[in-house]
N, C-alpha and C positions, 0 to 999 in steps of 0.2 A: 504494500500500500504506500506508494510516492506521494499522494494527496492530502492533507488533511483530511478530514471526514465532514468538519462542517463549513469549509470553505468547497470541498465536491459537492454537497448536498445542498449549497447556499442559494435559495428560490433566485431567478432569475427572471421570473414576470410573476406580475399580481397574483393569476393563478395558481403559482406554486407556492404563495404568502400561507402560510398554517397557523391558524386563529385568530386573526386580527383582521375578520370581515367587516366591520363597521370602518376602521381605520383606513382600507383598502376600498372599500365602498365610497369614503368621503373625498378620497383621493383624486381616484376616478372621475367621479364625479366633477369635483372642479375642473380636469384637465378635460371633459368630454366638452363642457360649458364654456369656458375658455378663462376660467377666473382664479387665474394663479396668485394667490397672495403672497410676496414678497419675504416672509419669513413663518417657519414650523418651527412647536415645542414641539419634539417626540418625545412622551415619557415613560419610562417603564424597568422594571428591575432588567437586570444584566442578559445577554442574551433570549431575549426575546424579539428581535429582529427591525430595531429599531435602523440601526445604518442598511442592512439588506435593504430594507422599506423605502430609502431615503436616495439606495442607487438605481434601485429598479424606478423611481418617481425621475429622475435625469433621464435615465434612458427614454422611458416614454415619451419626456418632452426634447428627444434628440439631441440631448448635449452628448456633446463630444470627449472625450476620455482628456482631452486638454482643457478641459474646462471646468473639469469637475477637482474641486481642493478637499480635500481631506484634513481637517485640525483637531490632533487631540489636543484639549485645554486641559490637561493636566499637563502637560507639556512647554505651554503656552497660558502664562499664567499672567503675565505682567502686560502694563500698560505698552509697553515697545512692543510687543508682540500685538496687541488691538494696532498698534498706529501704523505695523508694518500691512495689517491687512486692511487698515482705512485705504491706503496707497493702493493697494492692489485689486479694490471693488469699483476704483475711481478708472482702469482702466477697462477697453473693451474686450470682450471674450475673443478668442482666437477665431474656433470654427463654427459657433454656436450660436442661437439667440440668447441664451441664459451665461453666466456666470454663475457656478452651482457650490455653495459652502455647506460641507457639512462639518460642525461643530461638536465630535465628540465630549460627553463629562463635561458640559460648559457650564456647570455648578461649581467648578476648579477654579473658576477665573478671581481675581481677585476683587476685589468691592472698588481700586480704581481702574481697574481692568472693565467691569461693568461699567460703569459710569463713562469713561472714552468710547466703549461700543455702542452705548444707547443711541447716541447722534446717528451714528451709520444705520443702525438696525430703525430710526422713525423715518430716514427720510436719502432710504437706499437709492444708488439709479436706478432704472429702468429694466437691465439688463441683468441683475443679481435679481439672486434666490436663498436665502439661508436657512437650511435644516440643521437645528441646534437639536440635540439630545442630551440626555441624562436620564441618570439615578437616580434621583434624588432633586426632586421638583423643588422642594420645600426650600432648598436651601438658595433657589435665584430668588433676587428682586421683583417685585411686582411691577417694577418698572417694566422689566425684559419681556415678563411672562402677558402680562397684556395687549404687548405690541406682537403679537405673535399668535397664529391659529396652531394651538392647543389641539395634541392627537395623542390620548391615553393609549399604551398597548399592554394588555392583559398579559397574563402569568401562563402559558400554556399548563392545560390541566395534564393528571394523570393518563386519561384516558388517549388524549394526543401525543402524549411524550413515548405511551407506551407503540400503538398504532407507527409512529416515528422509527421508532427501534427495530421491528419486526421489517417496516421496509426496508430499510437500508442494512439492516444481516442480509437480508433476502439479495438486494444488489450487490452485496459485496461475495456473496456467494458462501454464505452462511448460514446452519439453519440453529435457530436459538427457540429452546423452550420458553411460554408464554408467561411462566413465574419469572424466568432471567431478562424478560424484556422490561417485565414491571419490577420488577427491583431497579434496574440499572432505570427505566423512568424516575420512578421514587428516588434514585439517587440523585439523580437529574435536580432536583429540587425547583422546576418551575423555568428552566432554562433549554433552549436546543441547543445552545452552543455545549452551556456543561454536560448535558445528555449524552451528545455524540461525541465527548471528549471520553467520557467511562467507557461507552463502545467500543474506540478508538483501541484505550490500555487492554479491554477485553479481548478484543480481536488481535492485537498486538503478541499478546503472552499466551493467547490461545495454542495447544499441541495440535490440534484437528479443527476440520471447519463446524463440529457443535459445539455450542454456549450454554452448557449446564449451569443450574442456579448453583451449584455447590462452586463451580469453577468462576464465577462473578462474585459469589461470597472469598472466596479466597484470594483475588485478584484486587478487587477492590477493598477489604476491609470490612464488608458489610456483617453486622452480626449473625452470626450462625443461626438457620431456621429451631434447630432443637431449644438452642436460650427461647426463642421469641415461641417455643409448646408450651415450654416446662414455666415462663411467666401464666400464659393463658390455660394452663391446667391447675395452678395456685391459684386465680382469679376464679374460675370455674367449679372448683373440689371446696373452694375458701381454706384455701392452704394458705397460709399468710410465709410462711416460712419458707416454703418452696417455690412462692413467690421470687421471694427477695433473695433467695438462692441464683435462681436465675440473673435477677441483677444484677448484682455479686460479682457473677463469672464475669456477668456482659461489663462491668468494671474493669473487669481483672485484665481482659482483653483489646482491653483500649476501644472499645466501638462509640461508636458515635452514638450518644443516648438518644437525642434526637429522632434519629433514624432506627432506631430497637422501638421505639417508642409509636412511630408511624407503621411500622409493621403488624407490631402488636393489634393498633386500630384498626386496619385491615382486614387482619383475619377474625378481629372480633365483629367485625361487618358482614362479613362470607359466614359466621357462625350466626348472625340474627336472618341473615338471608334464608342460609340453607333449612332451621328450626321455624320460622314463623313465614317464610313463603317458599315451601318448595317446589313450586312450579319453575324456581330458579336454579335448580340444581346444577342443568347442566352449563347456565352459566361461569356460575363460580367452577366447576368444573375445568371448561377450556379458561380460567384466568390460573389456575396456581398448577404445581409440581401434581406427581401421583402420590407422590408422600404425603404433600400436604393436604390435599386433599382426601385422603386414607385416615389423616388425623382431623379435620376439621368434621366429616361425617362422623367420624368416631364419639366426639364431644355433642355434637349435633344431637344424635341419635339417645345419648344416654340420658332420660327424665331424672337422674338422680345429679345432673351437672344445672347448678340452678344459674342464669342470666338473663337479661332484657337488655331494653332500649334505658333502662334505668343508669344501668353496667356501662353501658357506652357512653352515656351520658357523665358519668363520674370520670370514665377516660379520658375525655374532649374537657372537660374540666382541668383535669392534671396537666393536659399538653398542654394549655394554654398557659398553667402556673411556672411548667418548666422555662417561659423565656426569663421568668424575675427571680428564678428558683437558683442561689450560689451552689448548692448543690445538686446536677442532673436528677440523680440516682433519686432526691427526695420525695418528687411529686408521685413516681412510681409505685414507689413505696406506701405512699400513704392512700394511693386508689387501692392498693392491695385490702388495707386495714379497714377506708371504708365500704367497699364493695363486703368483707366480712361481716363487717355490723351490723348492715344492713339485712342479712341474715335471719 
């Protein structure tokens, strides 16, 4: 593999844009009508295809690869760097109608860095276009961000990240089980780029062209499926002990609690599915391992394993405590104790 994966995979017209149809809609839309506004916020956590969005938007309106500037402002922080490109939006495009900036991280810049830009950015030439993106909206001026048509891009969900992975094994001529596309999703955390960066290591250290969950578990760090049983059979049995055993190891192991934590959620979802609508069976089915599923029926099936929507709800509760929690392990632990008492 001589390519990156998310630069081979990187959409190249609208329709190959994945999740961000309202964004891609609005886009369009202006350029069908002919009402280009002069400067775009892109905003949206880290790979979710904010610059992609902002090259395919030049190409459509035919700019030409010399026309098009690329600026990280983390790079580009200071006031000499606004006045070097005052200068350069003052001249005209080479092959193009447009003069095309894109502004990565432009929450970097600095408070007089903004302030020399706002002149250019109210009262551009003719012939410029500035796509500014960020991370982190919060942290520009309301100066900037008014003068500028505003384009949220959402967090691709699980279910797209995972759909994402299974294609591109499939194109790179691999074939991956449907539990190791959703883990390596799940590890994804809401990004393509980081997605198909885990794919990348997997595929990379892969011995053969299958991608077992056990072999994404061991490549990437992810916590071991038996920790994330032997939690949800403490949870289940009201084992408090065996619980926190499982924690324990999942410590000991250095894994990401977070992510032991998401899993957990998961299969305790797959276990209200498969116990209170089983008309669902075979889908939880094609989403996990035959192990796992071997074990989730198993828990499923037994009336003496007591759970609800109760159980889950005390989980979504703990995830949420984990982000203020100084320690991971804690909130874990204490869904254990009140999921018991409840009892």
């Amino acid at each position: 593999m001589s390519e990156v994966l998310y630069r081979k995979y990187r959409p190249g017209t609208f329709k190959e844009v994945i999740g961000q149809d309202k964004v891609v809609d609005a886009i369009k839309g202006a350029i069908d009508a002919g009402k280009i506004s002069h400067a775009y916020l892109f905003s949206g956590s880290r790979g979710t295809g904010k610059t992609s969005v902002a090259r395919i938007f030049a190409k459509e309106l035919k700019v030409h690869e010399s026309d098009i500037y690329e600026i990280d402002a983390a790079s580009n922080t200071g006031v000499d760097d606004i006045r070097d490109l005052k200068e350069s939006v003052s001249t005209l495009p080479f092959e193009s109608e447009y003069k095309f900036y894109i502004i990565d991280e432009v929450h970097m810049l600095s408070k007089a860095a903004f302030n020399a830009f706002l002149k250019t950015l109210e009262e551009p030439p003719k012939h410029v276009i500035f796509i500014l993106a960020t991370t982190e909206i919060e942290k520009l001026p309301d100066t900037i961000v008014s003068r500028c048509q505003v384009h949220n891009f959402k967090k691709p969900n699980q279910k797209i990240l995972r759909t994402l992975v299974l294609n591109v094994s499939k194109k790179e001529g691999y074939s991956i089980e449907n539990s190791s596309a959703d883990l390596i999703a799940l590890l994804g955390d809401g990004s393509f780029r980081d997605t198909l960066g885990i794919l990348q290591k997997v595929i990379s250290s892969s011995g053969d062209k299958k991608i077992s969950v056990e072999e994404v578990e061991a490549i990437t760090g992810a916590p071991r499926g038996v920790l994330v049983h032997e939690y949800i059979r403490g949870l289940v049995e009201k084992d408090v002990e065996k619980g926190m055993e499982a924690v324990r190891d999942a410590g000991k192991a250095n894994v990401d609690m977070k992510v032991f934590f998401k899993l957990i959620l998961q299969k305790m979802r797959f276990l209200l599915l498969l116990r209170y609508a089983p008309k669902m069976k075979s889908t939880v089915e094609n989403n996990v391992s035959e192990d796992d599923f071997s074990f989730l029926l198993e828990i499923a099936e037994n009336k003496n394993f007591t759970y609800n929507s109760e159980t889950l709800l005390v989980l979504l509760k703990a995830y949420d405590d984990m982000r203020v929690s100084f320690m991971e392990e804690l909130p874990l632990e204490l869904a254990l104790v009140k999921v018991s008492e409840e009892s």
